[in-house]
Each structure stands twice: as C-alpha cells, then as structure tokens.
N, C-alpha and C positions, 0 to 999 in steps of 0.2 A: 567560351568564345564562339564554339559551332553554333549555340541558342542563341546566342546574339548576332551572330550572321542572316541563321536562318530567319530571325524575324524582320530583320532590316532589309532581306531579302522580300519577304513578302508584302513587308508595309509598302517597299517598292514598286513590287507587281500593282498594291492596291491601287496605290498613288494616281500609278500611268494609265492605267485601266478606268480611273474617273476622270483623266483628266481634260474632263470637257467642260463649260461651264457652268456656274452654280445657279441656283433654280429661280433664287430669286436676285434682284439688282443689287451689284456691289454696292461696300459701303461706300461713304461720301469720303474723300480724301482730303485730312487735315486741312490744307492750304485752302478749301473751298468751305471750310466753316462760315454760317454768319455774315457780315454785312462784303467781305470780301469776294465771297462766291455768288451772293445777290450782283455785285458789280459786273463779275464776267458772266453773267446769265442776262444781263439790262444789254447786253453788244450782241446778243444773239437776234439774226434777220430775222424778222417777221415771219418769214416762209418759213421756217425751221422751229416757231415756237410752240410746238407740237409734242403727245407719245410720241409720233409715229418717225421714226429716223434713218431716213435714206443712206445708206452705204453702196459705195461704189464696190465690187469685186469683179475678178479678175481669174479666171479657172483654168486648170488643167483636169478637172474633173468628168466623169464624163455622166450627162443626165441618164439619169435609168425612168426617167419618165416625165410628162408633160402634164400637171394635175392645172387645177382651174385657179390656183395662185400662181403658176409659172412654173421651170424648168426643176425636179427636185434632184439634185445633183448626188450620186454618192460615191464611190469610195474606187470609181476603175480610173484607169488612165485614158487620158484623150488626146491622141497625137497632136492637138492641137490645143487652140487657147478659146476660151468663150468672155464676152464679159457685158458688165450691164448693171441693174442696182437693184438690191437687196433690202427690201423695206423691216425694218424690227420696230414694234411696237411696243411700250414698254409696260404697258396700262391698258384699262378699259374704262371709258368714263372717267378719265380724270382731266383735270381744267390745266391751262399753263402755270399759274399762278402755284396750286397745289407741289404741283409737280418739283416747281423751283425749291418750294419754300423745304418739300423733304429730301431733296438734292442739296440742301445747301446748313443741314441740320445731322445730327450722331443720330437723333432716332424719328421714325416714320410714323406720317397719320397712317399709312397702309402698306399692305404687299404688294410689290412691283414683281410681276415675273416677265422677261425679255421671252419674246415670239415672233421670228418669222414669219410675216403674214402675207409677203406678196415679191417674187422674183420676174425680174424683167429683162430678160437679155436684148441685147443691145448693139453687140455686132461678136466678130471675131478673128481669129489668125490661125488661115488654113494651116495647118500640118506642113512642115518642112519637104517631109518625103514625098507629100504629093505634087511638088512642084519641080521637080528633078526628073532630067530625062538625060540621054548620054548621047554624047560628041564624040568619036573618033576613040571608043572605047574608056571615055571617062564623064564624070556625071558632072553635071552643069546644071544652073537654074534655066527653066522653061523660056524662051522668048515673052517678055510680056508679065513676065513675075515680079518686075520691083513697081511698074503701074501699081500691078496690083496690091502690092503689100503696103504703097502710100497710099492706096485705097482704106484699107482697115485700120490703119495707124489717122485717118483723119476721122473715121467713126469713133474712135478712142478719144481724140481731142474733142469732138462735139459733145462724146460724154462728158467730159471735164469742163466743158466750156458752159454747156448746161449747169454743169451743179454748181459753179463757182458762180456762176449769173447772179445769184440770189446768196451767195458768200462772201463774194468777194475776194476770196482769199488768193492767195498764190504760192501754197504750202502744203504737200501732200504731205498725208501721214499713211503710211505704206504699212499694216500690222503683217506678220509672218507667224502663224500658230507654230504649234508643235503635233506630237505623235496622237494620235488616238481621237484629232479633234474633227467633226464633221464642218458639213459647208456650214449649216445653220449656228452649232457649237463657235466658229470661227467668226459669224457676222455678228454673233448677240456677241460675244467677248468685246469688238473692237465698237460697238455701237454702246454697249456698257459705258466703257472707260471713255471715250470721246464726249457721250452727255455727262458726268459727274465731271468731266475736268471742264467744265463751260461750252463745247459745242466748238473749237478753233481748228482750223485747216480742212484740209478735205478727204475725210477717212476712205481710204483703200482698201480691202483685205484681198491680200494674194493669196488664194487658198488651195491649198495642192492636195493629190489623190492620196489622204490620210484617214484613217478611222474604221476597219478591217478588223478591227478588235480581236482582243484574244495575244495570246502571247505569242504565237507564232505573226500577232497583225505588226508587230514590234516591227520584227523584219521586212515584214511588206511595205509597211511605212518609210522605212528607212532606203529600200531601194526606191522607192517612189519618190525621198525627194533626192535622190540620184536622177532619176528620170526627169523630174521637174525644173531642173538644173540649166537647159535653154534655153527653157518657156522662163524660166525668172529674168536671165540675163536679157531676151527679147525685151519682156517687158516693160525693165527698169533703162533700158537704151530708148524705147518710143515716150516712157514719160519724161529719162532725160530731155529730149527733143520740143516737149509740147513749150509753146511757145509762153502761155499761162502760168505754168510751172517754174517757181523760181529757185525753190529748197523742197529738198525731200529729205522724208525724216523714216527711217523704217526701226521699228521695234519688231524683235523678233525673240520667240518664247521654245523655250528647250528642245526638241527637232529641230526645230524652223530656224535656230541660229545657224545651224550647220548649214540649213539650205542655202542662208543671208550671205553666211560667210563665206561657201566653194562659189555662188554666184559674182561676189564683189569681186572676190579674189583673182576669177578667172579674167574678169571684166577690166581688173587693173592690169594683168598682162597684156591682153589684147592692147590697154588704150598705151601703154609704155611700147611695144612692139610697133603700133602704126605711129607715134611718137619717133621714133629709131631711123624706120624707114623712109622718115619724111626729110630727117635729118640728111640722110645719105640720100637719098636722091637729090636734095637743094643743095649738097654739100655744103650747108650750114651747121656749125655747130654753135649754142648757147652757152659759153662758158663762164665762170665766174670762178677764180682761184682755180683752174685747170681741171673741175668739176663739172657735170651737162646737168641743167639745172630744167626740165622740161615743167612743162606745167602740171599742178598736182591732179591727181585723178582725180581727185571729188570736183573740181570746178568743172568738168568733163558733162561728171554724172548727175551734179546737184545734190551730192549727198553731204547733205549740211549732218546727219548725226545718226549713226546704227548705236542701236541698245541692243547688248546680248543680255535677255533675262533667265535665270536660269538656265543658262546654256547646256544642253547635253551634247557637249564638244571636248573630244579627250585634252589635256593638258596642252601634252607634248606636240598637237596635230595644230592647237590654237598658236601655240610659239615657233611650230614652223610659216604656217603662212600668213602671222601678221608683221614677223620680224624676218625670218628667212628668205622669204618674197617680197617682204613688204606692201602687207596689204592692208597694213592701216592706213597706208595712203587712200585708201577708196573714199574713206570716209571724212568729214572733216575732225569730226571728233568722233570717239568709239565708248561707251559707256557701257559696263560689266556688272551687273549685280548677279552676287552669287551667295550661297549660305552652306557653313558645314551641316546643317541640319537637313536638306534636302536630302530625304530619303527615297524620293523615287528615284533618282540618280545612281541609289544602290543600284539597282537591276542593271542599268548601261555598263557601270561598274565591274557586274560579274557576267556581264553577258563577252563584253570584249577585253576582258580583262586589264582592262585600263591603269592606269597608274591615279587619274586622277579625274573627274570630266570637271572639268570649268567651273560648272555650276554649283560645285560642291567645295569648292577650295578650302581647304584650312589653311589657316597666315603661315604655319610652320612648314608648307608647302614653299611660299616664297623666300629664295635663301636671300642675305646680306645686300649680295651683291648686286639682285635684281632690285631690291626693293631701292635704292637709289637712283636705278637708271628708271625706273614707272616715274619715279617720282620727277624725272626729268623731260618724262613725254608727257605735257599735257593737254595732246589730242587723244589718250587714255584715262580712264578714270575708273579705275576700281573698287567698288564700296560693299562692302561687305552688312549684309541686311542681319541682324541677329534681331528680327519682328518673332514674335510667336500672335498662336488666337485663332489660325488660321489654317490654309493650307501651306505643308511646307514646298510647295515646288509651285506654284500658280499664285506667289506673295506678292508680284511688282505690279499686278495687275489688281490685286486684290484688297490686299494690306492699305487702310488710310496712310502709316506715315511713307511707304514705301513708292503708294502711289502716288503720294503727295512728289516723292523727290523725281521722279518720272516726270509730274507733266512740269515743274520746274526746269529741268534739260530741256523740253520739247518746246516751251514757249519762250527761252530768253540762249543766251550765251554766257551766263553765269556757271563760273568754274566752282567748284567746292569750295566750302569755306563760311562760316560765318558772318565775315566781312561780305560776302559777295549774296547774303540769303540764301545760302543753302548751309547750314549750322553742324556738317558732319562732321563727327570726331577722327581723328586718325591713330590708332594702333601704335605705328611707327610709320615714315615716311612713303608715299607711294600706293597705300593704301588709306580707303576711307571708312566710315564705318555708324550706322544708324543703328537704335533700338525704336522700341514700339511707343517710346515718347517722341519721336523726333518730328518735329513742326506741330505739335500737338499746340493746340491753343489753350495755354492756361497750365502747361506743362510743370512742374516746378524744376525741372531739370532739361536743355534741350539736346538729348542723347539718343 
C-alpha cells in the first residue's frame, strides 16, 4: 500500500508539473469527423479562415517585459487587470483548405504545433488600492473614479465589439486554466479547442498569475488564485454588462475551477444581498406560496453554462457552496467531468488531506441518497469520463470523445441522453458516464 501511494504520489507531482499544453495540436473530436465538421468549418467568417487565431485575454499577470511581439506576461501578481488579444498560430505555410481538411479527419497530412506569435494589449483596470483615499478616517473611492472605471470597461466593450465585427456572435466562451499553466500554455489550450470545435463564439482566456513551477509553485499558484479572486468577479460583472454579450459560457480546468467557483459563488451573494435590499427598501416582497422568488443569478450574470473539468476542488468544500449557499444558482446549468483515474489529483489529495477532490470521484463516493436528488437537479450534470490514451487530468480538452461531449454542452441545450444526441450511459441514476468509444463515428457500441 506505501509503493502504491508513493507512485500515485509521484505520477501526481509528474502530472501537475506538465500540466501545460501538448506540443503538438489536439486531436480532432469525434462530433467533427468528416462531412459534419466540413459543415461547421463552411460558417466560419472569411476573416478567421486562417493559422493564425486571434484570442481575446484578460490578466492579472504582471509583464516581465516588452519583446517586439508584445507584452511577455509571466508568473507575478499585478494589482491590476491588463487585457487585449493574443494571436496563436497553428502552422506555417499551410492553406485554409489544408487546414480544415486535417481538422476535420483521425489522422494529419502534417504537424501542427500551437505558437504565440504576437500579443497586443489593449487597455486596462487600474488597481483598486490606487483609487482609494480617506474621508473622515475611513477609505472611500477617489472623486472622479467610476468616470473613470466606465472609461476602461468601454475599452473592454470595443475590444469585443471589434472581434465580434467580423463574428458575429453574441456568446463569450470564457476558458479558466488551472495550476502550472503559463500565459502562452493558457492561449494555445483555448485557441486549440475553439479551432477543432469549428471556430463558434468569442474565446476569452482569463489568465491568472499561475506557472511558478516546482512543488512549492503548487502553493504559489493556489494563493494566487486566492488573489485573483476580484480581478475575476470585476471581470465577469463588466462582460455581464457589455451590451454584445448575450450568454457566457466559462470552462474551467482543475485550479481554475476553484478560482470559477469562489468567483461565482461570491457573485451570487453579492447579487441575492443587493436583491434583499432592494426588497426592503420598496417594501416589496415577491411572493409565490409565501416563498421570495427573486430572480435567478445567471440571468444577472449571463452565465448560460460553467464546466468544472477536472476540478481540483475538495468534495466537501464543492457541496458546501453549491448546495449550502447555493451557488449553483450562478450558473444556468453547471457540467462536472471527473475520473477516478486522475492521478494528478493524488498530490492535492495528500497535500491537504482531503477526503476526496471532485475531479477524482469514485460513484461509491456518492451514497443512495444523493444520487436521487443529482438526479433531480437538472441544472447538474455529472458524467464520469472513464476515456484512457491520453492524459489522465488534461482529458476534456484533450480526448476526442470527451471533447466531443464538451462542445455539445457549449453549442446547444441538450441535456444527456441519447434521445437528446448526447448517447451517455448512466451507472445508476444522477450520474452519467462515457468511454473512449463515445460519439465515435462507426463505433459499434456507443459507450
């Protein structure tokens, strides 16, 4: 039992320690085989039918220098927020045509490897503390500080007003990395999976002071996205706001769920508390069966759908603040993939001694009683990925069938089920559940 610890322990450490992205371009995910993925590549704009693929990002990072591609962001804190766009290139010399045709096929005329080739900041949002001065022995915003912060929040809408020019869309997709991942590791990740799933909405990466590496960087990261924790909620309040923006969709990858989740979480109090107070001061109450029926947070926020992937989020910390607080209200629907196989999860495991992190669940984890009432919430959706091939903590992004069920959530409103095209099997009630045949085309099984 100790050798088997100690190696689960380490394949751990290995795990986390790589977990930045792979060298060359994900594979192609199932649902985009063949003349189906040729269709969602024919809707992509003219201006986009290129390598080179523009990503919107969004920082708490602070630049450690100004090179002649732009700002090269690394691993400190920056009391403030930067943002702007992120160009990744996927290729060199290769035609649009090309492109689609190995995008849209199991195997390549060549090697794609994803490159940063060109950052362009674009505005920003000064620091909190710099704008705070004191009144009468207590601190206050500056005279002349919300001018200015509708100042930065309309530099933010022209950025989105620009990209969406030539997209048309009205649907962010907000990515959240996790532990160990650099700025670049975080744009090529969401600029990956955005072109293999057809190029739909308008990719974000919110990218926080992560990638410090090393086992004591574990730590560093993990207060960092403690620190980050503002700058998310800031952010995700000015894109709720933009007037372009109609649904926001944020996936978020093992850290980065914890960051998604204290950010939502905290955001649903705020919006129930100024909700409370609005009540009592109009001295109206909303009743219905002698119940206050306020309006749900996500219409608030726009948050049409959070993905926890691989979440490195303890058990018991997930079922206090989605159910204890109620913070699945944030979201409209909340989608969970997790796998007992996830061994970098060990390490989180024994680092805080955890009973369980999310991303690791075994079903014999969920007792009787729970798995009836999941099965009752179906703004939850738990599905249990058992894909091998791969990596096992970086699989929702990675894995064809896994990716495949990903951008299914992200492009329709279709709940699990066969009936509904999405063909997951279920365990028992409550939970869902895929193998590495699932959406496969030509499958002879679809599991």
């Amino acid at each position: 039992m100790i050798v088997r610890a100690i190696v689960g322990f380490l394949a751990g450490v290995a795990t986390l320690l790589l977990a930045a992205c792979t060298e060359t371009m994900i594979a192609t995910p199932y649902v985009m085989y063949g003349e189906a993925g040729r269709r969602e590549f024919a809707n992509v704009p003219e201006q986009l039918r290129q390598t080179d693929i523009p990503v919107l990002y969004v920082t708490d990072r602070v630049a450690d220098r100004v090179g002649e591609n732009g700002p090269e962001y690394g691993y400190k804190r920056n009391p403030g927020m930067e943002f702007g766009v992120a160009t990744v290139r996927l290729g060199e010399g290769v035609e649009w045509d090309q492109l689609v045709a190995d995008s849209t096929s199991a195997k390549r005329s060549r090697k794609y490897v994803p490159k940063v080739v060109k950052v362009e900041k674009t505005g920003g949002f000064k620091a909190m503390p710099q704008r705070i001065d004191a009144l009468d022995g207590r601190a206050r915003l500056k005279p002349g500080s919300y001018p200015e912060i509708l100042a930065e929040q309309a530099q933010l809408f022209q950025l989105i007003s620009r990209w969406s020019a030539y997209h048309h869309s009205d649907e962010a997709l907000v990515f959240i990395h996790g532990f160990n991942n650099t700025f670049d590791d975080a744009a090529k990740r969401l600029a990956q999976a955005w072109h293999v799933g057809g190029r739909q909405g308008i990719p974000i990466v919110y990218t926080w002071p992560a990638g410090s590496g090393g086992i004591k960087g574990y730590a560093y990261d993990r207060e960092s996205g403690e620190f980050t924790n503002v700058h998310l909620k800031t952010f995700l309040m000015h894109l709720a706001k933009c007037p372009r923006i109609k649904k926001i969709h944020i996936v978020s990858h093992s850290r980065g769920t914890d960051v998604a989740v204290t950010a939502l979480r905290e955001l649903h109090s705020e919006v129930r508390g100024l909700e409370r107070m609005s009540f009592l001061v109009a001295d109206e109450v909303m009743t219905r069966n002698s119940e206050l029926i306020p309006t749900p947070t996500y219409e608030h926020l726009k948050v049409e759908t959070l993905v926890l992937a691989a979440p490195d989020l303890d058990m018991e910390v997930f079922a206090q603040r989605f159910f204890g607080e109620n913070a699945i209200q944030a979201a409209r629907r909340v989608v969970v993939y997790f796998s007992a196989e996830d061994s970098a999860l060990s390490l989180s495991d024994w680092l805080f001694r955890s009973k369980r992190r999310l991303g690791a669940l075994h079903l014999d984890d969920i007792p009787p009683q729970f798995r009836h009432l999941f099965a009752q919430i179906t703004a939850l959706q738990l599905i249990n990925c058992k894909v091998t091939g791969g990596s096992t903590h970086a699989y929702v992004m990675q894995h064809p069938a896994a990716l495949s069920d990903l951008l299914l959530v992200l492009k329709g409103d279709a709940p699990p089920g066969a009936e509904h095209g999405r063909p997951l099997t279920q365990p028992f009630e409550g939970v869902w559940e895929m193998g590495n045949d699932y959406l496969r085309p030509g499958a002879p099984t679809q599991k």
